[in-house]
C-alpha positions, -999 to +999 in steps of 0.1 A: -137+060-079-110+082-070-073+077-078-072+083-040-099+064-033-082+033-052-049+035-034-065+032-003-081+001-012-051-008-027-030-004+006-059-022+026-057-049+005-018-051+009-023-044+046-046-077+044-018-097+022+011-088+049-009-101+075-019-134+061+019-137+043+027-134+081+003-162+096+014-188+074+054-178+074+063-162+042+087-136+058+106-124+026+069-121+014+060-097+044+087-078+034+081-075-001+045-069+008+054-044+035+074-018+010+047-020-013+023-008+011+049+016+023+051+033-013+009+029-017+005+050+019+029+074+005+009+076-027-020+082-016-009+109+010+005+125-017-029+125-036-047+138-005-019+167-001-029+178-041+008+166-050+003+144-083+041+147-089+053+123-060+023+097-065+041+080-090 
């Protein structure tokens, strides 16, 4: 598996967390959650894009 492969189910996983931190009211959670998945997606574009340098 690719390293963009794994940050994609990295940031569905996440996506999954937020949404169940968000059913049963964990809103710090969800937040925390939420700029993880922020950073992942950012990751993982920059993977796609061939830029290794801003992945980290």
């Amino acid at each position: 598996m690719s390293r963009g492969d794994e940050l994609k189910e990295l940031a569905s996983d996440l996506s999954r967390a937020v949404e169940t931190a968000r059913r049963v009211g964990l809103p710090t959670t969800v937040y925390l959650l939420s700029m993880a998945l922020v950073e992942v997606k950012e990751a993982a574009a920059a993977v796609d894009d061939g830029d290794d340098d801003s992945a980290a």
